[in-house]
MIRO-352582 format. One record per residue (C-alpha): z negated, y negated, x. Coordinates in steps of 0.001 Angstrom, whole numbers, padded with zeros to 6 digits, always signed. Layout:
ZYX...
! end
This chain:
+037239-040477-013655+039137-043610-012964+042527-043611-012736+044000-042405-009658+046033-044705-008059+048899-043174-005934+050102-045893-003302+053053-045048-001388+053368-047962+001478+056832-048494+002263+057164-050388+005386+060970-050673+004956+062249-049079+007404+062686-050538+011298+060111-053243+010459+057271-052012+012378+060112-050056+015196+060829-053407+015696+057450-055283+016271+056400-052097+018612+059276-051519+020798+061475-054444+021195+060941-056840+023701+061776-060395+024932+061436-061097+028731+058987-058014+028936+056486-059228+025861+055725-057297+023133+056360-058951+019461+053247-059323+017382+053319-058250+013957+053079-060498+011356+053661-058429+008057+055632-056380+007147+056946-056305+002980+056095-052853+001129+056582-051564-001779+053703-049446-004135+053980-047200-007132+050486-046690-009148+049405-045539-012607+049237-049477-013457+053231-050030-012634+054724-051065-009782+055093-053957-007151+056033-055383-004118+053323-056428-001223+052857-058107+001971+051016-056396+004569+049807-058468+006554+048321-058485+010459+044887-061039+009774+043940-059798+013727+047716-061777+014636+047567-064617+012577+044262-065969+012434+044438-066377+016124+047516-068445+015870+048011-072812+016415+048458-074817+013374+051902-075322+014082+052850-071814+014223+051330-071078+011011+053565-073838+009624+056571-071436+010346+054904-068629+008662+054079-070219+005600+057276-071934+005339+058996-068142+005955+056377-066744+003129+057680-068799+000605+060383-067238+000140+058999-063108+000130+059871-061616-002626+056084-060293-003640+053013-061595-005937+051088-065106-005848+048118-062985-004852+049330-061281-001881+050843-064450-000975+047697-066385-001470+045435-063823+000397+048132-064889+003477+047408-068295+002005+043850-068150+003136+044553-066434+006507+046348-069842+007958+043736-072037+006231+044481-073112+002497+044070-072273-001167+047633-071951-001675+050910-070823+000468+052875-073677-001554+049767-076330-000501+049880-074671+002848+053591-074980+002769+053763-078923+002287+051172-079509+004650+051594-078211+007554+055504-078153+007284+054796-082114+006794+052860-082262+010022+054465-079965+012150+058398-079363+011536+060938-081376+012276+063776-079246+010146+063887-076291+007529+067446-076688+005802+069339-074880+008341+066821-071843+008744+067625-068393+006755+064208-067859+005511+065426-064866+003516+065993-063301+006535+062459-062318+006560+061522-060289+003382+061173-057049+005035+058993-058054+008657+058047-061150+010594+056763-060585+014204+056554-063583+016843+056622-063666+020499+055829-066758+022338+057535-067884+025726+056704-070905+027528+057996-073787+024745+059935-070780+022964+058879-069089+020363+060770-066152+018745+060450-064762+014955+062134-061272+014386+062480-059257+011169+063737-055695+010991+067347-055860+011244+067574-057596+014407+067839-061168+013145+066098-063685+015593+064926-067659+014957+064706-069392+017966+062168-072374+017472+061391-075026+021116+057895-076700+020999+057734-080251+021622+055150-082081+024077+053594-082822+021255+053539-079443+019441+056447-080583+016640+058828-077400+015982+062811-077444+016133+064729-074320+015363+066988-074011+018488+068918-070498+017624+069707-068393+015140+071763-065289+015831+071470-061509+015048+073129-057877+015617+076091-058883+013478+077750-060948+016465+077124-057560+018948+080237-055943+019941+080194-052476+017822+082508-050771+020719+080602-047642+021741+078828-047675+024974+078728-044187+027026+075667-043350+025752+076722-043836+021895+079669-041749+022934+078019-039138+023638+075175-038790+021098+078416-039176+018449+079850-036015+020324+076517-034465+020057+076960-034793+015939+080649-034408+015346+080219-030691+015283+077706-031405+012200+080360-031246+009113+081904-027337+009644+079448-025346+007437+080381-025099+003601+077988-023228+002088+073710-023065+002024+071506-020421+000422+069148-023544-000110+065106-022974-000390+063238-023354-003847+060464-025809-003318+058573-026984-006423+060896-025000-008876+064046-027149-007853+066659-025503-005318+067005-027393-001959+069799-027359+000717+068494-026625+004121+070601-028938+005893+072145-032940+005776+075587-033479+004043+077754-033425+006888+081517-034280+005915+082230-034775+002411+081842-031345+000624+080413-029925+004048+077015-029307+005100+076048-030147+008801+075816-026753+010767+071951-026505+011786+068962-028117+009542+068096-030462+012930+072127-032195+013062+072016-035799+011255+075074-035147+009659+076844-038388+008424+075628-041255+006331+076704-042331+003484+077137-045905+001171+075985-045452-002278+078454-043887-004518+081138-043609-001793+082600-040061-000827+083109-041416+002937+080887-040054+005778+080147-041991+008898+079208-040007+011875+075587-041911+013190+077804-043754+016044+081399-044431+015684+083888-047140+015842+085988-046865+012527+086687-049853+010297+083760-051009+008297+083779-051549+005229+080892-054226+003932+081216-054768+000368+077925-053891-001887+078228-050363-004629+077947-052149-007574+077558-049021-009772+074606-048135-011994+074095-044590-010666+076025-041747-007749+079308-040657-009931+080520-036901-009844+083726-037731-008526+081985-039228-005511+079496-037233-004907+079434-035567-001199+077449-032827-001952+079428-029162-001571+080419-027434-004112+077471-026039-006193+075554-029228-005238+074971-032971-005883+072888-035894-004549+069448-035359-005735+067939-038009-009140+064770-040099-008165+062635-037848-010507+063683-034716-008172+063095-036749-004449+059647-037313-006070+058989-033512-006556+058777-033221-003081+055556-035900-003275+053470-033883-005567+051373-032846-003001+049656-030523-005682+052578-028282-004983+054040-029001-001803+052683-030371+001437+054833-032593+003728+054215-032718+007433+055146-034011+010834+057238-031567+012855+059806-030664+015496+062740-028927+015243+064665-027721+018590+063014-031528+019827+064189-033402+016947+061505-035773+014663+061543-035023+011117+059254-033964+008353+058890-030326+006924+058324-029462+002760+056492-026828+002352+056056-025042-001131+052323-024556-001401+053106-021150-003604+056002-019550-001532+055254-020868+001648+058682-021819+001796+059917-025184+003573+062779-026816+004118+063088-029827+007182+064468-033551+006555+065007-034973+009894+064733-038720+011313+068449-039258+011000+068066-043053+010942+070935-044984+008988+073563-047512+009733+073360-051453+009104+076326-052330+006065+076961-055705+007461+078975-054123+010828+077739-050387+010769+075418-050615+013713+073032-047013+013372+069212-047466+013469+067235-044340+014401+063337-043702+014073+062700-043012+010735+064081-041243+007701+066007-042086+004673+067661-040078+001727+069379-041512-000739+068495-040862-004408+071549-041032-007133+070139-043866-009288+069224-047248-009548+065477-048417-008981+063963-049884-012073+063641-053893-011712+060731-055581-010837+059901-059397-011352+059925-060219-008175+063546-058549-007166+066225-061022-006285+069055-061559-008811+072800-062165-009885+074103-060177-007195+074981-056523-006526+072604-055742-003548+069866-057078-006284+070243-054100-008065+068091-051655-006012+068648-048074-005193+065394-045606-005075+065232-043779-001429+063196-040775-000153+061437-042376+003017+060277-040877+005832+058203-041552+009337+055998-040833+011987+053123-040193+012033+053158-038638+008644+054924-041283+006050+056472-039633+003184+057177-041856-000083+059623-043334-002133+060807-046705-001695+064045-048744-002838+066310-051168-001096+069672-052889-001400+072493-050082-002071+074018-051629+000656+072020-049473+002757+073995-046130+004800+071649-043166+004443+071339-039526+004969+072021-036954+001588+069912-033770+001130+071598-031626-001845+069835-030349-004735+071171-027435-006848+073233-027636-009793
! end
């Protein structure tokens, strides 16, 4: 038999939240792509995946903006290529000269890195608006005759972080989550799970459907899923989740990449969809006990100002992700961190990000 190849697409978290639910003037953004991330027998690598149905359809000068954006993904010639061939031309670098030659006016003051994880596109009279996944917009005007000017550039990190009543009150509805010190945990796959999210340092939340707090990598502080504290933005730059910082109770610690990927082996354990008490999350099951424990959606919170993103899943891992080629480098938020990802309708994989990143903790046993 060939070799089985396990692909686990990682969609990176509010990329495609984004292109389905926000709006500008009442239109829907169409997705572009969206950059993943796959683990297989043969290694592993980033992608693009890519929306042929939205791009194919779109003017010459539009696709200029795309391929100039592409450039600069961080994943390999062929997936860029196969994009290459979607807006017309052997190459995205040929594609790249040639229509950004024709069609726009200026690049040198446009973060294209801003769009490694998602690129979705609205159009609006002479406006036309590229998003990516954090909430980072481009603002481009068309020109009578079709030439492109970037006219904006702003995201989330210029949005007043004071909470509004609603935030208020869902941070209310969690602060209760950090009382409960102690979990008989469920065995699932031979390894010892808590039941419930890390709630305050050394506490577990009180009820296996309560966010608890998130946590920066190898930091012993806790933020509650809305709240107003001081931020603090600087990038972990350690190899791996130290003892000392670990906020895990007693008897417990932040689970290795190795053990996050036990719950995967669906030889032994099926994951699920579910609903707990009308929260989103995804139940473990142990194929041989029948026991399960539930990770809910607890979102996570941005590290440039600490603004929380709900929707999806993710639980941080205590290590360091092993390089790839195509990773970014010289700087701290290079070094990636693995994560246990989960979504609707029934996503469950590892992926790895920035350590920047403030995620959810689900204790394993010591």
């Amino acid at each position: 038999m060939t070799r089985l190849l396990l692909l686990f697409i990682c969609l990176m978290c509010s990329t495609v939240l984004l292109g389905q639910s926000r709006n500008i003037d009442g239109i829907a953004p169409r997705q572009i792509w969206d950059v993943g991330h796959s683990f297989s027998t043969y290694g592993e690598k980033n992608f693009l995946a890519l929306y042929p149905e939205n791009i194919t359809a779109l003017p010459e000068n539009i696709k200029a903006l795309i391929a100039a954006f592409a450039v600069f993904a961080p994943v390999d010639a062929h997936d860029k290529n196969t994009l290459a061939k979607l807006v017309g031309y052997p190459t995205l670098e040929e594609a790249n000269q040639k229509l950004a030659a024709k069609w726009i006016t200026s690049l040198s003051d446009i973060s294209r890195e801003l769009f490694f994880q998602s690129l979705s596109i609205v159009q609006l009279d002479n406006n036309i608006f590229f998003l990516d996944g954090d909430d980072n917009v481009l603002v481009f005007e068309e020109s009578k005759d079709h030439k492109i000017t970037l006219k904006e550039q702003y995201n989330s990190s210029a949005i007043n972080r004071l909470e509004a009543p609603i935030d208020r009150q869902a941070r209310l509805k969690y602060e209760k989550s950090a009382r409960a010190s102690s979990d008989k945990g469920v065995v699932i796959n031979g390894l010892k799970w808590a039941t419930r999210n890390v709630g305050a340092p050394g506490k577990f939340a009180d009820s296996p459907v309560h966010y608890g707090r998130h946590y920066q990598f190898n930091r012993k502080t806790g933020w509650y899923a809305y709240s107003d504290e001081s931020w603090d933005a600087t990038v972990p730059e350690e190899d791996s989740w130290e003892k000392a910082n670990d906020p895990c109770p007693v008897g417990w610690r932040v689970p290795s990449t190795e053990e996050l990927k036990t719950l995967l082996d669906t030889t032994k354990v099926d994951n699920s969809y579910a609903e707990l008490d009308g929260v989103s999350g995804v139940k473990f099951t142990d194929k041989q006990t029948q026991k399960s424990i539930f990770l809910p959606y607890a979102g996570y919170r941005r590290w440039e100002d600490g603004r929380f993103r709900e929707g999806s899943g993710w639980y941080y891992s205590s290590q360091r992700s092993q390089p790839q080629e195509t990773d970014c480098t010289g700087a701290p938020e290079c070094r990636y961190v693995d994560f246990l990802y989960l979504s609707s309708p029934r996503y469950a994989y590892m992926g790895r990000n920035s350590p920047s990143l403030v995620l959810s903790v689900r204790c394993v046993a010591e």
